[in-house]
C-alpha positions in Angstrom: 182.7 119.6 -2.8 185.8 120.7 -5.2 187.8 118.2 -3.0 185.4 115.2 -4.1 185.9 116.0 -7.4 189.1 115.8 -7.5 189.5 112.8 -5.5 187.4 110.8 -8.6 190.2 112.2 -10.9 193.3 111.5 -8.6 195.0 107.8 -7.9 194.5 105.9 -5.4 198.0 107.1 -3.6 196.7 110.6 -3.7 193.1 110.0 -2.4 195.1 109.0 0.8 196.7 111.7 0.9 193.6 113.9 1.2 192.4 112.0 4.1 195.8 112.7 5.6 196.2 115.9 4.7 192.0 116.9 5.7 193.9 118.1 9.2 195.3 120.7 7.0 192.9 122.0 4.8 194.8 125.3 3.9 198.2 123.3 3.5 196.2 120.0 1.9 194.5 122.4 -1.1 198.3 123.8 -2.0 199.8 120.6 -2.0 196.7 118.9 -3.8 197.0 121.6 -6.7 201.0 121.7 -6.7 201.0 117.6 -7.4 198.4 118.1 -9.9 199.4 121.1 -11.8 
């Protein structure tokens, strides 16, 4: 449920690229926490 979290926090542009990046959960959490932080 982290991910839902941080999709209320994040834009627009980077809610999409969760949903793109759910193939690659491993990969998507990395990225997700590299953009952010």
């Amino acid at each position: 449920q982290s991910e839902s979290l941080v999709v209320c926090d994040v834009d627009e542009d980077l809610v999409k690229k969760l949903k793109e990046f759910r193939f690659r959960k491993e990969t998507n959490n990395a990225a997700i926490i590299s953009e952010l932080y």
